[in-house]
C-alpha positions as CSV (number, residue, x, y, z in Angstrom):
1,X,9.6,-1.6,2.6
2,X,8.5,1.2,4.1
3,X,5.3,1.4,6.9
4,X,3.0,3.3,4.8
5,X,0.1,6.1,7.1
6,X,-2.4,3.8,6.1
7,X,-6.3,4.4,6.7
8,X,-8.0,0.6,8.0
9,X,-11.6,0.8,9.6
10,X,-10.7,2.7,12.9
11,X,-8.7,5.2,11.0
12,X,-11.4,6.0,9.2
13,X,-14.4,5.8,11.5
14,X,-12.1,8.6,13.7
15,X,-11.1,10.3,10.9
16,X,-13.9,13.1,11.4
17,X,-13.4,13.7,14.8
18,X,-9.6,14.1,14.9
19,X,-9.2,15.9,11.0
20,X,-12.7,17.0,9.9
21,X,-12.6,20.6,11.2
22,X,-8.8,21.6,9.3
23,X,-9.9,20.0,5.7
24,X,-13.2,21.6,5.8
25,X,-11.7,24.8,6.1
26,X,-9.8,24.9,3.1
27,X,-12.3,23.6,0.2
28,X,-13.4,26.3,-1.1
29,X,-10.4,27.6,-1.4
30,X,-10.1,24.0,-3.3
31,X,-13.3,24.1,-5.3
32,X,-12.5,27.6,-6.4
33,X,-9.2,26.5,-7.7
34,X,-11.0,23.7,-9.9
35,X,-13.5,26.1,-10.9
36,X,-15.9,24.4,-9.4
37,X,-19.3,25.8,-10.5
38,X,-23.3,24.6,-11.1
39,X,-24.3,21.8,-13.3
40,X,-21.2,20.5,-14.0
41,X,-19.5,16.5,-13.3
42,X,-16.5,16.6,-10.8
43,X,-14.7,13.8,-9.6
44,X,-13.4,14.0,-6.1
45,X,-10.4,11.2,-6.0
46,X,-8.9,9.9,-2.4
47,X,-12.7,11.6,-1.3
48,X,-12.2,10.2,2.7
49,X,-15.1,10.4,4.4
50,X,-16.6,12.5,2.1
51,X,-15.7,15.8,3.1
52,X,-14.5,17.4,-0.3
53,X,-17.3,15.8,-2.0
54,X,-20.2,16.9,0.3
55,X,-18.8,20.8,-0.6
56,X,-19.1,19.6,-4.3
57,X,-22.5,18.6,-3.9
58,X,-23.2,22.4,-2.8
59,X,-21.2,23.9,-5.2
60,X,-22.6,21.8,-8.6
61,X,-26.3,22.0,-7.1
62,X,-29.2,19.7,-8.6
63,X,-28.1,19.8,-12.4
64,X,-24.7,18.6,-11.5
65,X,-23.0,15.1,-10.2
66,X,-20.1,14.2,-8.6
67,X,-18.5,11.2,-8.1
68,X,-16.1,10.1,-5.1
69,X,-13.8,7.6,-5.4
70,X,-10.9,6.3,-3.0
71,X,-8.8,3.1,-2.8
72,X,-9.8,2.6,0.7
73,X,-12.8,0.5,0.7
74,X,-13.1,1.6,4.4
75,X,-13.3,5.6,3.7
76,X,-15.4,4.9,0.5
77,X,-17.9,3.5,3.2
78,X,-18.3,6.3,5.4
79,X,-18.2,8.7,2.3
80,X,-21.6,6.6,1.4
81,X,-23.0,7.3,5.2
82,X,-22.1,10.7,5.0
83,X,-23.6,11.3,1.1
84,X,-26.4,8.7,1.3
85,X,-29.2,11.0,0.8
86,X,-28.0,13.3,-2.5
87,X,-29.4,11.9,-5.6
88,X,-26.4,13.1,-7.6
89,X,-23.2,10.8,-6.1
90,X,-21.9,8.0,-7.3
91,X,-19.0,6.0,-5.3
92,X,-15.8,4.3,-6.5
93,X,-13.1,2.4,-5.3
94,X,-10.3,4.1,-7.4
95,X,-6.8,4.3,-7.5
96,X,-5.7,7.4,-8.6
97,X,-2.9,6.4,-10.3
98,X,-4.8,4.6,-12.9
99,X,-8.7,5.4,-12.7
100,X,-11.5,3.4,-14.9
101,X,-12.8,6.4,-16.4
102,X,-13.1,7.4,-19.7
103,X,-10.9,10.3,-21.2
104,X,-12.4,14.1,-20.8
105,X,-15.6,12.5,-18.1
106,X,-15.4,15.2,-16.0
107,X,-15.7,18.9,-16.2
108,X,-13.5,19.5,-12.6
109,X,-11.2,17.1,-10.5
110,X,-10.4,18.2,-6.8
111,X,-7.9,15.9,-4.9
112,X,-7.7,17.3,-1.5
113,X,-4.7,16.1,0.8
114,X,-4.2,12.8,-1.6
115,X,-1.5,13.8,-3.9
116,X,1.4,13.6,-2.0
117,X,0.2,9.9,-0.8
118,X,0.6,8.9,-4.1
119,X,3.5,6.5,-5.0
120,X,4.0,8.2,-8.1
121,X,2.3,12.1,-8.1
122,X,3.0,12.2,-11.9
123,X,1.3,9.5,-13.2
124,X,-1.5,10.4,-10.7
125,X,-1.7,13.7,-12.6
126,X,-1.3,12.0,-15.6
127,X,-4.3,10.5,-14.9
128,X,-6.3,13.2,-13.3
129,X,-5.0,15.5,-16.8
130,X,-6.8,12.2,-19.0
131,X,-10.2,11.9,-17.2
132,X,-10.8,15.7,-18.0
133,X,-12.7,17.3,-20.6
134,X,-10.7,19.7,-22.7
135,X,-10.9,23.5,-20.8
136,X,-11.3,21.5,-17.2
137,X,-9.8,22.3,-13.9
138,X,-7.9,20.0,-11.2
139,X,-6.4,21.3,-8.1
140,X,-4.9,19.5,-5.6
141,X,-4.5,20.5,-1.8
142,X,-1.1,19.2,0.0
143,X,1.0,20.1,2.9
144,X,3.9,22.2,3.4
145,X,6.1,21.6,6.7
146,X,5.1,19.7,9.7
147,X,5.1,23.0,12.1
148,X,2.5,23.9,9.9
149,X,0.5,21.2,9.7
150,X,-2.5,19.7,12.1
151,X,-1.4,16.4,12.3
152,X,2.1,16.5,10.1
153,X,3.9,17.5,13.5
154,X,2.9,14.3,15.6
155,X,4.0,12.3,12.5
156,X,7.3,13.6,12.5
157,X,8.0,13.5,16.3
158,X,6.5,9.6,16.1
159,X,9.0,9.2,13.4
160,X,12.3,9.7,15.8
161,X,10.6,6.4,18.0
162,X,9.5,4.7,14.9
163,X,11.7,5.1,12.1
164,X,9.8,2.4,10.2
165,X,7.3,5.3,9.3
166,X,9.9,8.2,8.4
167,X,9.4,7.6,4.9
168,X,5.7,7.8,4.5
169,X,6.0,10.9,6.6
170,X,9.0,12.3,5.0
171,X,6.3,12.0,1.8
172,X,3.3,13.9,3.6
173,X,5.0,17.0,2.7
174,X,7.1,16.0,0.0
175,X,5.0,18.4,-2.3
176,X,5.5,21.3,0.1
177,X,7.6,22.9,-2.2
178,X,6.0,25.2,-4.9
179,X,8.7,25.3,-7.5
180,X,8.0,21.2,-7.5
181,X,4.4,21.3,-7.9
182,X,4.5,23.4,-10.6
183,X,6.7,21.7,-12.2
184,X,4.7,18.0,-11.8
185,X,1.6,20.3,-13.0
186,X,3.5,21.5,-16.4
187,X,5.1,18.1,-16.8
188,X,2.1,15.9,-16.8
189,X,0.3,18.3,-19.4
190,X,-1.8,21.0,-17.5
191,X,-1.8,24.7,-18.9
192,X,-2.5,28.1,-16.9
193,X,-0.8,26.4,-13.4
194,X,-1.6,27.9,-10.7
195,X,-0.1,27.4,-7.1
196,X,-1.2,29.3,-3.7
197,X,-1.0,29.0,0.0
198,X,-3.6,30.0,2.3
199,X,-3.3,29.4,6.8
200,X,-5.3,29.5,9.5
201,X,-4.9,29.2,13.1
202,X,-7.1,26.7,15.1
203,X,-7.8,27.3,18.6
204,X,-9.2,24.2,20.7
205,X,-10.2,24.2,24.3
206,X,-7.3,21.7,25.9
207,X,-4.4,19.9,24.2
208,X,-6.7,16.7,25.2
209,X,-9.0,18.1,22.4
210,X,-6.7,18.3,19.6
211,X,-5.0,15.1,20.7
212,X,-7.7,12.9,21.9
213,X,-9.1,11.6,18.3
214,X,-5.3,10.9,17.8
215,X,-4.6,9.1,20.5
216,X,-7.9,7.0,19.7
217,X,-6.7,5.8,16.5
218,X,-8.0,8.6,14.6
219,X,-6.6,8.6,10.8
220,X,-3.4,7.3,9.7
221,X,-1.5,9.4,12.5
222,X,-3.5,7.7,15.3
223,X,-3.2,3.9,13.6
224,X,0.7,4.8,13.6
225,X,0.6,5.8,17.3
226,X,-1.5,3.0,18.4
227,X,1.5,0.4,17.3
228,X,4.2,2.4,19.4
229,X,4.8,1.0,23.5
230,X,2.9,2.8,25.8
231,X,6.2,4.3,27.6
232,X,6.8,5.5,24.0
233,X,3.6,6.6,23.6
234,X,3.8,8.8,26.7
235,X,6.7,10.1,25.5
236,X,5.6,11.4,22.0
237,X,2.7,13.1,23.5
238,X,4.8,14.9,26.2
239,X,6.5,15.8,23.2
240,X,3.7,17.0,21.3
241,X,2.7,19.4,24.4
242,X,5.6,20.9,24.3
243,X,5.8,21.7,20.8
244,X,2.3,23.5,20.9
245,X,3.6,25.4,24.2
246,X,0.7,23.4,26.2
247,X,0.0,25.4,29.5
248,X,-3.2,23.5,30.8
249,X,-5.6,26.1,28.9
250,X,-6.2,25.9,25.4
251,X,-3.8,25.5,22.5
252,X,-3.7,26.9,18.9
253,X,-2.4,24.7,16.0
254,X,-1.6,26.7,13.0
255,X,-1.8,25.3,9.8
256,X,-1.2,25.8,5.9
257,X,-2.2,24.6,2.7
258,X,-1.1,24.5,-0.8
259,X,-3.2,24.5,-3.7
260,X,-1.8,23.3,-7.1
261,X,-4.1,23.5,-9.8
262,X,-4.4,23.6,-14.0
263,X,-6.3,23.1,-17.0
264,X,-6.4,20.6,-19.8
């Protein structure tokens, strides 16, 4: 069985330090592909710490809700530290390839970097197709190749001295392909698909910046690093360096998203 890029306590608790910055970016690119808008009830499934749902919040204002839901106990805990004070979140402990609620209970479903986690994307859409009212939005945000992803390219270079995790990373950008999202979009039900990429390049001061919350134990990438020996640990992040070009000054990481989305 494969080593999953699982999230335990100390994934999550660095999760915002190492990742925070590169998901932010792209929600309302997200929320505008759900259709996110005032008043209305959106779930935010595999929420993390929070992130996608704190941008809901804005977007739905007073007369709206969301609720966010994970299957990690652990990120559902620091998506309640991060959320405590809005009056109109609930939490869950969900799995989103079979949720507890009730058929058409929300207006808009945002999954953002979850989908391609899932062990089976199509019944997770299934799912996420169910739990909307009729005329509702998803969208899902996923990665495309690991040179353009934040973390994606330290996955794959740990994967060479840990082949244990090549699966789970082979999966992070399994949905990198547009013709196959569509396709899992149509199949599961959803009308008007719509699929776009958008990239930005992020500049940090030192490669000890972008690598630091990483080499901490910082989300799945940095609970996978942790297990490796420290000789190959020294090795992955020599590696790493030299992928970004790393000249002692500051490095730029650039990175792209993909945005599936569709209505019931």
């Amino acid at each position: 069985m494969a080593r999953e890029l699982a999230y335990y306590d100390e994934a999550a608790a660095e999760y915002d330090r190492a990742f925070a910055h590169v998901s932010s970016y792209f929600l309302p690119a997200l929320l505008r592909a759900a259709g996110v808008a005032s008043g209305m009830k959106v779930l935010d499934i595999a929420t993390g710490t929070g992130l996608a749902a704190a941008e809901s919040l804005r977007a739905v204002g007073s007369t709206g809700h969301v609720v966010a839901a994970d299957m990690s106990e652990a990120m559902v805990e620091q998506a309640k530290q991060r959320l405590s004070a809005a009056p109109n979140v609930t939490f869950a402990v969900e799995d989103g390839q079979s949720l507890s609620f009730a058929d058409g209970s929300f207006d808009a479903l945002i999954c953002s970097l979850g989908l391609m986690f899932f062990p089976d994307p199509s019944r997770g859409l299934s799912e996420f197709l169910r739990v909307l009212r009729p005329g509702g939005r998803a969208a899902a945000s996923v990665l495309t190749v690991p040179e353009r992803s934040y973390n994606g390219r330290i996955n794959a270079i740990m994967a060479k001295h840990l082949p244990a995790i090549s699966e789970a990373t082979e999966r992070t950008f399994s949905l990198g392909d547009a013709v196959r999202l569509r396709q899992l979009l149509e199949t599961a039900g959803f009308r008007n698909v719509e699929i776009s990429r958008e990239a930005h390049r992020f500049s940090l001061p030192s490669f000890d910046a972008y690598f630091g919350p990483f080499e901490r134990g910082g989300a799945s990438t940095g609970q996978a690093y942790l297990t490796l020996p420290e000789s190959v640990r020294d090795s992955v992040r020599k590696e790493v360096q030299r992928s970004l070009g790393d000249t002692g000054g500051p490095v730029e990481i650039e990175v792209e998203f993909q945005f599936g989305s569709g209505q019931r």
